[in-house]
N, CA, C and O atoms as a MOPAC input file, in Angstrom:
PM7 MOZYME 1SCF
protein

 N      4.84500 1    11.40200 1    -4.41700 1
 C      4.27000 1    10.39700 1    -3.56700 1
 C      4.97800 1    10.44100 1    -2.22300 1
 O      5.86600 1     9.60900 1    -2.03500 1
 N      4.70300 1    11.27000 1    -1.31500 1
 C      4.99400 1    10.94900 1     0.23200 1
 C      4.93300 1     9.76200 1     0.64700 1
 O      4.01900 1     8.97800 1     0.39300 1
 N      6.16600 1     9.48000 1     1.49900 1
 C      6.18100 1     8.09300 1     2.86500 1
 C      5.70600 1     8.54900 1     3.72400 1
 O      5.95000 1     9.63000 1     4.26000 1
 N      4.66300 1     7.47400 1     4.06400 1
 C      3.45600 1     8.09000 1     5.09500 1
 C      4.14700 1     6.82200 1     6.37000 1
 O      4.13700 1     7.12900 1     7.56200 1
 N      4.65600 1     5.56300 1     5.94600 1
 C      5.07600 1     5.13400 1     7.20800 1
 C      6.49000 1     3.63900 1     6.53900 1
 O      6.60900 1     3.24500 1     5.37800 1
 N      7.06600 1     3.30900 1     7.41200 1
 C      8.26600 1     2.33300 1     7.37400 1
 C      7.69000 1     1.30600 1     8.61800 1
 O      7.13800 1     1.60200 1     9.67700 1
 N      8.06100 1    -0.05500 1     8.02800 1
 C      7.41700 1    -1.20100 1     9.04300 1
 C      8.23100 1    -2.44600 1     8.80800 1
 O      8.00700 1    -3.21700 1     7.87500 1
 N      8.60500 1    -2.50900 1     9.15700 1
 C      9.91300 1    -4.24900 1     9.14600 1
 C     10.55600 1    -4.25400 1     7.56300 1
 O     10.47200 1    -5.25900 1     6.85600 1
 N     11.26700 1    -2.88200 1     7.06300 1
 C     11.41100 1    -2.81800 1     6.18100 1
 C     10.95900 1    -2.27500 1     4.85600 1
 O     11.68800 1    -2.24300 1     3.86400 1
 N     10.05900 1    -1.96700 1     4.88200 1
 C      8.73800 1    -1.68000 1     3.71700 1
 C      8.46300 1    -0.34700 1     3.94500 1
 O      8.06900 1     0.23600 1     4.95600 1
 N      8.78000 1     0.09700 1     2.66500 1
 C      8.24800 1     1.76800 1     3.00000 1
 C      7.03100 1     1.94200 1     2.32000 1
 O      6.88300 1     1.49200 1     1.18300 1
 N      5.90300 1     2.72300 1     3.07600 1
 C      4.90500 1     2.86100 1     2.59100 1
 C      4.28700 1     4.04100 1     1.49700 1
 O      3.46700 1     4.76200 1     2.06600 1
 N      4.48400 1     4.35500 1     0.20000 1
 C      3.68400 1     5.26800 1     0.11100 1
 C      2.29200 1     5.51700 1    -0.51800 1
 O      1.77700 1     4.67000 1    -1.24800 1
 N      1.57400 1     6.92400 1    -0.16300 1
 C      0.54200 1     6.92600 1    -0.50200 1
 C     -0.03500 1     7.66700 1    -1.22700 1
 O     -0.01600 1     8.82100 1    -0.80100 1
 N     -0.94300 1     7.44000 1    -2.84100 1
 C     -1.81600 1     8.13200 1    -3.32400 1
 C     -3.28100 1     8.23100 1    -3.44800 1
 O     -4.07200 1     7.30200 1    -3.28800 1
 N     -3.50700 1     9.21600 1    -3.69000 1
 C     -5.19200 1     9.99000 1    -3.06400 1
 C     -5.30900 1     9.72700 1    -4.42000 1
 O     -5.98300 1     8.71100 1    -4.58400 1
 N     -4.91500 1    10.24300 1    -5.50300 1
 C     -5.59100 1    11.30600 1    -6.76400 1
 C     -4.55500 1    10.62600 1    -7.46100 1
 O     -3.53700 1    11.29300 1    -7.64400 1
 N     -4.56500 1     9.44700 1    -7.89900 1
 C     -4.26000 1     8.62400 1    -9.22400 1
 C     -5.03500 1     8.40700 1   -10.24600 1
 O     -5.40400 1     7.23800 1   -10.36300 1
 N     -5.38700 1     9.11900 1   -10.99300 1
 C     -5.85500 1     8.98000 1   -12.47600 1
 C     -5.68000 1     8.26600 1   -13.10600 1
 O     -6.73900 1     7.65500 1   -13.24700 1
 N     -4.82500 1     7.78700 1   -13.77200 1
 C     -4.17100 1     7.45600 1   -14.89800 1
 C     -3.88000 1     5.61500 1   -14.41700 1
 O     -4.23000 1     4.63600 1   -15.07600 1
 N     -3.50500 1     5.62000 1   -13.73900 1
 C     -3.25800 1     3.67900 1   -13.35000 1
 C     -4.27600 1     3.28300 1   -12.55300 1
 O     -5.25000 1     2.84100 1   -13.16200 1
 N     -4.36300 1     3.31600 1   -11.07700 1
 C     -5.29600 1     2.54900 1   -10.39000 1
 C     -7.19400 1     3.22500 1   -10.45300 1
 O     -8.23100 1     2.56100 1   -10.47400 1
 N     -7.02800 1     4.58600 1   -10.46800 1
 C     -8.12400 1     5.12400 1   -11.06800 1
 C     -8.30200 1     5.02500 1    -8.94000 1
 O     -9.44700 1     4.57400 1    -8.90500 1
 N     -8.12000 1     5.08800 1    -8.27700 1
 C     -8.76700 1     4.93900 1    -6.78600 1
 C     -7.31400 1     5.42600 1    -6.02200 1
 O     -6.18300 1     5.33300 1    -6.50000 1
 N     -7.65600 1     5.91000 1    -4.83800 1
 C     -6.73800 1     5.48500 1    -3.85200 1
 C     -6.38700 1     4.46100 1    -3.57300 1
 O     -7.07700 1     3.45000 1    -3.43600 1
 N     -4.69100 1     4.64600 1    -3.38800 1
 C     -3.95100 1     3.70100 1    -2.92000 1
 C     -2.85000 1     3.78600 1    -2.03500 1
 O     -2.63100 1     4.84900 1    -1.45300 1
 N     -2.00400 1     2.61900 1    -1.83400 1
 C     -0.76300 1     2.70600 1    -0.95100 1
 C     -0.32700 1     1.93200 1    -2.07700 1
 O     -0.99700 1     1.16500 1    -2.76900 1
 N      1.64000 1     2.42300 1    -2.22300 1
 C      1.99000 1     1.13400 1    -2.77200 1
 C      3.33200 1     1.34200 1    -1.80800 1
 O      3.92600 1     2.37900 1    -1.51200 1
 N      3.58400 1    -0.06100 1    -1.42600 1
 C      4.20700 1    -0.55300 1    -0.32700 1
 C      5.95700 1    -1.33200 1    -1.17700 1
 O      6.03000 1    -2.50200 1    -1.55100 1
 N      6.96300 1    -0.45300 1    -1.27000 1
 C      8.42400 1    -1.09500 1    -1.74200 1
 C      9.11900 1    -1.78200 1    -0.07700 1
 O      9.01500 1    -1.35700 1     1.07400 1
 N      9.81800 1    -2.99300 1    -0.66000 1
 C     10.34300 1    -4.35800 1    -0.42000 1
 C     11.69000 1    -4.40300 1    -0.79500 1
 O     11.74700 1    -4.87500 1    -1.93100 1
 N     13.01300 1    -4.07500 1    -0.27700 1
 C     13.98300 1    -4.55800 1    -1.31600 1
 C     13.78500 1    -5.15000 1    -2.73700 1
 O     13.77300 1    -6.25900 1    -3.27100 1
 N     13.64700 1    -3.94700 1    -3.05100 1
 C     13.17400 1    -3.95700 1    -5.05100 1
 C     12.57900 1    -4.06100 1    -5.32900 1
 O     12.38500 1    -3.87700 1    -6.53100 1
 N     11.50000 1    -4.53800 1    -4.35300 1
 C     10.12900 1    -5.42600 1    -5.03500 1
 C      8.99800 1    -4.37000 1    -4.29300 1
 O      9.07200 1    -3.80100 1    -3.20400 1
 N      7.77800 1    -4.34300 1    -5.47200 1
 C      7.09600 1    -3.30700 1    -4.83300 1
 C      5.27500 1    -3.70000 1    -5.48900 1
 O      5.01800 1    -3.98400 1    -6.65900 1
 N      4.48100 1    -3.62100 1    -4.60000 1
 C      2.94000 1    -3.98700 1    -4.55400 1
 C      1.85000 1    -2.95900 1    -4.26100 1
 O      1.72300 1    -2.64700 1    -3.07700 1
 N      0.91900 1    -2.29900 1    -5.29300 1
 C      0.29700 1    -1.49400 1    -4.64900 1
 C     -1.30600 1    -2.43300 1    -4.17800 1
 O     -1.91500 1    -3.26200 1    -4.85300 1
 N     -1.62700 1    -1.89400 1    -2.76800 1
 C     -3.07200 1    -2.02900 1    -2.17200 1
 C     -4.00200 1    -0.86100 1    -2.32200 1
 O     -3.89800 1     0.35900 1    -2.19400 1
 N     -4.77600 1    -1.55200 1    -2.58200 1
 C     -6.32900 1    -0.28900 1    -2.43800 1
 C     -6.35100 1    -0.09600 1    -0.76100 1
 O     -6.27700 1    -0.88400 1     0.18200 1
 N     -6.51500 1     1.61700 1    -0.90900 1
 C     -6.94900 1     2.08500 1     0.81400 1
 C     -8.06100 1     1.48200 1     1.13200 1
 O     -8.08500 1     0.90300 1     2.21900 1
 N     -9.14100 1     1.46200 1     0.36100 1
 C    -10.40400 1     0.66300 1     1.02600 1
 C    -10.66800 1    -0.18300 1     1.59700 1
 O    -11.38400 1    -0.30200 1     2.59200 1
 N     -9.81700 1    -1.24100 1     0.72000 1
 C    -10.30700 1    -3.07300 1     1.20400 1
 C     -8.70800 1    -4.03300 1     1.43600 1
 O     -8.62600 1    -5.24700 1     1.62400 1
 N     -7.88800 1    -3.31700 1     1.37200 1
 C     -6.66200 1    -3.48000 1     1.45300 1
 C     -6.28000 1    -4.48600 1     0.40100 1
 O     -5.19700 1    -5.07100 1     0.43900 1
 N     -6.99500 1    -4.64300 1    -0.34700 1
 C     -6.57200 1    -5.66600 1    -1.65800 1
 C     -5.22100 1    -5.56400 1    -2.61000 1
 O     -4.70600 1    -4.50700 1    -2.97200 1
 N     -4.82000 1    -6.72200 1    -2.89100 1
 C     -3.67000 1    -6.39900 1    -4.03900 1
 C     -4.16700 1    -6.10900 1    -4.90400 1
 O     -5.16200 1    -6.70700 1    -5.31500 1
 N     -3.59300 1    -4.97600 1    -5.55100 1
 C     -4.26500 1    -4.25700 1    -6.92300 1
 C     -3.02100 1    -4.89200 1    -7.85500 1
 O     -3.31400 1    -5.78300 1    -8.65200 1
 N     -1.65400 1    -4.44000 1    -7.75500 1
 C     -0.48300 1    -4.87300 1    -8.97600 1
 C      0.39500 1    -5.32000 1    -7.80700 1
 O      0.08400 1    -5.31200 1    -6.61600 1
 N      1.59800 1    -5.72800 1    -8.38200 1
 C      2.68900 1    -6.03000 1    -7.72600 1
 C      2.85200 1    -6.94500 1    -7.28100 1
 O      1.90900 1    -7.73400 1    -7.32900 1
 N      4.28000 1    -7.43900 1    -6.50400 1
 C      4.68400 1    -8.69400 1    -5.69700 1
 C      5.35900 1    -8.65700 1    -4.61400 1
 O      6.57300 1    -8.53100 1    -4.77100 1
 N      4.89300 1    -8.74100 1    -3.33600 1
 C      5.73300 1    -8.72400 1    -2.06000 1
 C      5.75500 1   -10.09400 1    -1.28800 1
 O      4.76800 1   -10.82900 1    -1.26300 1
 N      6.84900 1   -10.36900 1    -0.70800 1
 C      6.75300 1   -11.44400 1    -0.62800 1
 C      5.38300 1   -11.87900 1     0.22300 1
 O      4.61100 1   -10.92000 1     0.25200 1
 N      4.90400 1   -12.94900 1     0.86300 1
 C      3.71200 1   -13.15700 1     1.55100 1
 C      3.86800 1   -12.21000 1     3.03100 1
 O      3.18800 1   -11.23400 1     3.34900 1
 N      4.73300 1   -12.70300 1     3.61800 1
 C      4.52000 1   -12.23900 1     4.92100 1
 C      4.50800 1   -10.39100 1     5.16200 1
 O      4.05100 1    -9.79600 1     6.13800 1
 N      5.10200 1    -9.84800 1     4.04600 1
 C      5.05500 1    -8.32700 1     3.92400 1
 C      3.82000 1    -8.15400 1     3.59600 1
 O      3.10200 1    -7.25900 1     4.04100 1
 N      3.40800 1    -9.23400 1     2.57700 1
 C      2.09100 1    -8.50200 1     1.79000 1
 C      0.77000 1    -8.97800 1     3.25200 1
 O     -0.22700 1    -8.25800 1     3.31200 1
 N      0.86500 1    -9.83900 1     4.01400 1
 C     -0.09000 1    -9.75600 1     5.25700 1
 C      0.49100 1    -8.49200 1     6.14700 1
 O     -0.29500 1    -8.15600 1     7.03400 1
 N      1.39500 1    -7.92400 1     6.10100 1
 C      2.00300 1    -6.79600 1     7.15600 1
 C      1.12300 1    -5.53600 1     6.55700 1
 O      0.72200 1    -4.70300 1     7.37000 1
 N      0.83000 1    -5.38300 1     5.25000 1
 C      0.94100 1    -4.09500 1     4.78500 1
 C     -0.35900 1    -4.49500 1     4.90400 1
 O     -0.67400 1    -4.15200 1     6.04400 1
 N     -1.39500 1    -5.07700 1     4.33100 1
 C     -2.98300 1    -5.55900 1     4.53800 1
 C     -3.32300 1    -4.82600 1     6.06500 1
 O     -3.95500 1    -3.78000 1     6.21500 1
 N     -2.78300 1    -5.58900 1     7.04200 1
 C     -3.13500 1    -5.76000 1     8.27500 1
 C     -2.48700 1    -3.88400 1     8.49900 1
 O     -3.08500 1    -3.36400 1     9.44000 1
 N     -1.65400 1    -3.10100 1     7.95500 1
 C     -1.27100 1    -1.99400 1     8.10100 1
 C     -2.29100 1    -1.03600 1     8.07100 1
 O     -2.57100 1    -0.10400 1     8.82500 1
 N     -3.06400 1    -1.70600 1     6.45400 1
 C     -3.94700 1    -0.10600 1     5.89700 1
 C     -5.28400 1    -0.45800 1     6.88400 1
 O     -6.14500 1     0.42200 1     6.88300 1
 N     -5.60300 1    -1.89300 1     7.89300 1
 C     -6.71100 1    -1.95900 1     8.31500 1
 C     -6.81200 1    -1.14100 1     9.33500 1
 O     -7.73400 1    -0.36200 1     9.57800 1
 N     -5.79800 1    -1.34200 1     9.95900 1
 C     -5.83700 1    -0.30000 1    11.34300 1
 C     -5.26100 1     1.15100 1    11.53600 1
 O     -4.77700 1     1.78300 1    12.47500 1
 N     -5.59700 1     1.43400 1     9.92200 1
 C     -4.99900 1     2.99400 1    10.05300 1
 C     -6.74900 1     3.25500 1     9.04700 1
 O     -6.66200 1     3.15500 1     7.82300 1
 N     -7.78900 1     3.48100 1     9.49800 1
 C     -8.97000 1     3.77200 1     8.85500 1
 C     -8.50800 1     5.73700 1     8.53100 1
 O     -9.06000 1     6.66400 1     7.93700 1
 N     -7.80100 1     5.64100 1     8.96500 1
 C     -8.09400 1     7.47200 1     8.71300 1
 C     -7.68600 1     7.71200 1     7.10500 1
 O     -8.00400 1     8.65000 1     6.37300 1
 N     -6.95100 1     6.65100 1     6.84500 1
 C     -6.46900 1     6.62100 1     5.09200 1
 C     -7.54400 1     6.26100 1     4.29900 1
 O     -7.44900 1     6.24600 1     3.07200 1
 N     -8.69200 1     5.93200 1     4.96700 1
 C    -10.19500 1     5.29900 1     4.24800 1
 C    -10.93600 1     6.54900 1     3.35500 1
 O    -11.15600 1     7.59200 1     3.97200 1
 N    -11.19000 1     6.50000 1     2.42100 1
 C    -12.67300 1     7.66200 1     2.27500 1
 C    -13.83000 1     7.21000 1     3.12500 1
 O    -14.87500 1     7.86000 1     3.14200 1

């Protein structure tokens, strides 16, 4: 799983070709320990827990990076 980007802490990484858990593309975004994956599509929480204001950072992240979209 490549880090595709770092943002007030939060490292981002990203999978294309997850089978086996989310079944879709995703990002999952680690927090000092704590870690949340989003769907690339709709930027939704799929699993995990970040605190609020990370989890609006990383939302508002995958919106304005469309090139991570199918």
């Amino acid at each position: 799983m490549p880090a595709i980007s770092m943002l007030y802490g939060i490292i981002f990484y990203i999978y294309f070709f997850d089978d086996e858990r989310q079944k879709l593309p995703h990002i999952h975004g680690k927090y000092q320990g704590a870690e949340a994956v989003f769907s690339i599509n709709d930027a939704s929480l799929l699993t995990g827990d970040l605190p609020v204001s990370r989890t609006r950072l990383m939302q508002a992240w995958i919106e304005i990076h469309p090139e991570f979209k199918n």
